[in-house]
N, C-alpha and C positions, 0 to 999 in steps of 0.2 A: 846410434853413433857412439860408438867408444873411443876412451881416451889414446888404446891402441890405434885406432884408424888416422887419428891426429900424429899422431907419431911414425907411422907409416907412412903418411903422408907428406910430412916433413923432412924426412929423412933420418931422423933419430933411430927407427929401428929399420930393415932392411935384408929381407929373407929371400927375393926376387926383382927381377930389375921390373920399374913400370914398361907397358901399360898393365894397368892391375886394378881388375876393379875390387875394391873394400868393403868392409861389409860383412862382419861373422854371427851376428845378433839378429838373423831374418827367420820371418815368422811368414806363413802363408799357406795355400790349399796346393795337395796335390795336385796337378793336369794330365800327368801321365808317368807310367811305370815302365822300368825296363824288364826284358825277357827274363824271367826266373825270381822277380820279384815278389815275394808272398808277404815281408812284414808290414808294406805299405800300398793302401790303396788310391784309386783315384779318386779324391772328396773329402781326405784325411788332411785334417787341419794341423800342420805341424811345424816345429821350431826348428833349424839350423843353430847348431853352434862351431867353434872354432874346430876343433880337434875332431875333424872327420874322419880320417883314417890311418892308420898306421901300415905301414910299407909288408910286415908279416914277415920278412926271410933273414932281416938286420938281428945281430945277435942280441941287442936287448927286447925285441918283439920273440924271440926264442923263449925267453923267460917268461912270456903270457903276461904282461903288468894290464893294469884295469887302465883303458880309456881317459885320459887327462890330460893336462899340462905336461906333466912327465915324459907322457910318452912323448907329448910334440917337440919338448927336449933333448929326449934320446934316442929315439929311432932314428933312424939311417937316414929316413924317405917318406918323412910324415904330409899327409895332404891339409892344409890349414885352411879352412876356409872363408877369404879375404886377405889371407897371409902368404900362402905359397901355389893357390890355385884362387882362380875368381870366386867372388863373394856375391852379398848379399844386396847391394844398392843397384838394383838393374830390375825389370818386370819377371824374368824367369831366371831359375837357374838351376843348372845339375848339380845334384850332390848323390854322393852314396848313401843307402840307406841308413847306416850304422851312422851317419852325422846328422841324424834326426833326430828327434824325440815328438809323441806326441802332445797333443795340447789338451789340457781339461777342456770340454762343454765349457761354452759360457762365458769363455777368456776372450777379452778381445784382443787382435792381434798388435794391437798396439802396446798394450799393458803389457803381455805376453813377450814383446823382444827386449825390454830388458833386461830380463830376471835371465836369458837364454845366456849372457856373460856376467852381466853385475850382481844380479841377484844369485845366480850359482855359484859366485864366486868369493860372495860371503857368507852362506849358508855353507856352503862346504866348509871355510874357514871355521864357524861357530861347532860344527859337526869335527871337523879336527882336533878341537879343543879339547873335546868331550868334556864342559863343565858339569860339577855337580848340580841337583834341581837348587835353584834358586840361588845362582851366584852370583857375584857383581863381574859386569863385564864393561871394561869401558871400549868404547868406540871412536877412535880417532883420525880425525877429518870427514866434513858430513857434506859428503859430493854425493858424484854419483853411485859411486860405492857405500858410502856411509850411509847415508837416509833410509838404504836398505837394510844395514846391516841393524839400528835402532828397532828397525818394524818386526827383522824376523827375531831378533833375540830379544825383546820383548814379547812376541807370540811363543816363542819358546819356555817363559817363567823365567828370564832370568832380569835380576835386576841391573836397569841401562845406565851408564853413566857417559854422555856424550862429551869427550873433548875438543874445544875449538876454539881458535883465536876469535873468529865473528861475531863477535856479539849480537850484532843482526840476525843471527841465525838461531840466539839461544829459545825466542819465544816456537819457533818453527819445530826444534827437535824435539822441545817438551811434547808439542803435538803431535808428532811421530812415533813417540813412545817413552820419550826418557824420562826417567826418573829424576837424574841430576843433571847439570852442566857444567862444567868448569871451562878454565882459558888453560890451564899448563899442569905439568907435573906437581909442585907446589898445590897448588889447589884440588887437585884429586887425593893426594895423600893426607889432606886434612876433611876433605869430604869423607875417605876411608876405602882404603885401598882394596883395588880390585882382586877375582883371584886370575880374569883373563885380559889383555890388553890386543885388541884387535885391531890391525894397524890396514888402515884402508886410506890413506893418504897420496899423492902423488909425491910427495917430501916426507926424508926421513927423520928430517930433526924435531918436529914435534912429538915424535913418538919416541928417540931418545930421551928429551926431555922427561917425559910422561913414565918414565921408566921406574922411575923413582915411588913412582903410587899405584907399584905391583906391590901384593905380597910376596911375601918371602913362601918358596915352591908354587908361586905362578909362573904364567906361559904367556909372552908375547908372539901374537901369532902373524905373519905375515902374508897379506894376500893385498896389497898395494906392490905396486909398482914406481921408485922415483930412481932418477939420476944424479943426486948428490950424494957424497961419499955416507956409509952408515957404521960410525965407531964405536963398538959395543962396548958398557964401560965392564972391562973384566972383573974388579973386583967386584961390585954389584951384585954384576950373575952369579959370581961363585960360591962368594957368602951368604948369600940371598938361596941358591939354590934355583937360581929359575931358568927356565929353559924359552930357547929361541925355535919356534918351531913355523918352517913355510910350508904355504898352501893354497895350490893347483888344481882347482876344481875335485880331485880326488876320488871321481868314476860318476856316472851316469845318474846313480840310482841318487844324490845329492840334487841332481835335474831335477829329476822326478818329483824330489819333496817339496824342492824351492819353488815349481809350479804348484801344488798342492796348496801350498802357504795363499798363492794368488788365488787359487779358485776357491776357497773359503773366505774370502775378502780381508786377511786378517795381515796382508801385505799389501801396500798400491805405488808401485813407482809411479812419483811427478815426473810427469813428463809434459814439454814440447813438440807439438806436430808442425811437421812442413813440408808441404809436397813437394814430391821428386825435383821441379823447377825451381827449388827452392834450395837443392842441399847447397849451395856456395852459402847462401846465407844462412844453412845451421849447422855447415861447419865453421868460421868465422865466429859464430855467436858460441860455440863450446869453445874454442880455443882462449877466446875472450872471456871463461868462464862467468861470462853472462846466465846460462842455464840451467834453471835447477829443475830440475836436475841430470834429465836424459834428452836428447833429441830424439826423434825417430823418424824417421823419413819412410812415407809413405806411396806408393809405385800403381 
């Protein structure tokens, strides 16, 4: 369950009218293949993500752009799966081949449906950056997004520095991977400024704050989602030299790694199970940010 489906579901975001079932993060075994199908078979253990398919004839699917966010942005007539065609909270469902990916041996399918949006969605982010070997990267807000981002960019070599108001949370991210912890901008610039700031927050003003304990020609990268206004301070940036860069899962083959990360054990989203009968009560319990830190619902 993602933070998108609560929003969906709320009515905050709205790409089709309900009924609609939700759901872009399913994981499951093939049953059956349609006529002409060769890249999947029946017995093939495999992920669902959002961005199933692009429409193909809309002028910016003319330009060929790689599988992403992007495109579900700019194509004409994109197929979203839980967003603009049904999803993934239901026993069966159709999708096109191309909004699959397979799953490594050995994954369980529970592990495996986070990583299919949260976890690609900030490994791609960390892969946007492109930090040098062994950078400081701070990571700000340690949700569902965060916790991952900690695991994979410390399996990566780079040094973590988690920022959060919770203090509750600081003994928890140590053991996830981080190196340091701070509460705010202030405190990261004196722990020693990062060269990337990766903003996985549902709020943008912690990571304003936080802006402050980039280096000068670092990258704030953006792969959270909030709905409060986000005022960039211009002088900062300009003097500073640093760049504001977003990022949209950014093609397939970021999937691919982000599972990688999980079948080598070297990544583990926390998660909550509840069966199907249950989702009222684990969406409720996400919304209430009770959960740490994914639900997954089970069919």
């Amino acid at each position: 369950m993602c933070g998108t489906d609560l929003w969906l579901a709320q009515g905050a975001l709205s790409f089709r009218p309900f009924p609609l079932v939700l759901g872009h993060e399913g994981a499951g075994e093939v049953v059956a293949v349609g006529e002409g199908v060769t890249k999947r078979k029946v017995g093939d253990r495999v992920g669902v993500f959002m961005m199933r398919k692009a429409d193909g004839v809309c002028d910016f699917c003319h330009e060929e752009h790689t599988n992403s966010f992007v495109t579900a942005a700019n194509c004409a007539n994109p197929k979203l799966t839980g967003v603009t065609v049904d999803g993934a909270f239901s026993e069966y469902i159709a999708v096109d081949v191309g909004g699959t990916v397979l799953l490594p041996d050995g994954v369980p399918y529970e592990g495996a449906a986070p990583i299919l949006c949260s976890g690609y969605t900030v490994w791609a982010a960390i892969r946007r950056a492109a930090p040098k070997p062994r950078a400081r990267i701070g990571v700000v807000g340690i949700g569902a997004l965060g916790h991952l981002a900690i695991q994979y960019a410390k399996a990566a070599g780079l040094h973590v520095v988690a920022i959060t108001k919770s203090t509750d949370k600081h003994d928890l991210v140590r053991e996830l991977g981080a190196h340091d912890v701070v509460t705010d901008g202030a405190e990261l610039k004196a722990a020693g400024e990062v060269d990337v700031l990766l903003h996985t927050s549902s709020s943008h003003e912690l990571v304003l704050d936080a802006i402050q304990g980039v280096k000068p020609r670092g990258k704030i990268i953006l792969c959270g989602i909030g709905f409060d206004e986000m005022n960039l301070p211009a002088l900062g940036l300009t003097s500073n030299s640093l760049q504001v860069i977003g990022s949209a899962h950014n093609g397939i083959e970021y999937l691919v790694e982000a599972l990688e990360f999980l079948a080598r054990g070297e990544v583990k989203p926390m998660i909550e199970v509840f069966p199907k009968e249950q989702v009222g009560e684990a969406f409720d319990k996400v919304v209430s940010g009770k959960t740490r830190f994914k639900a997954v619902v089970t069919f």
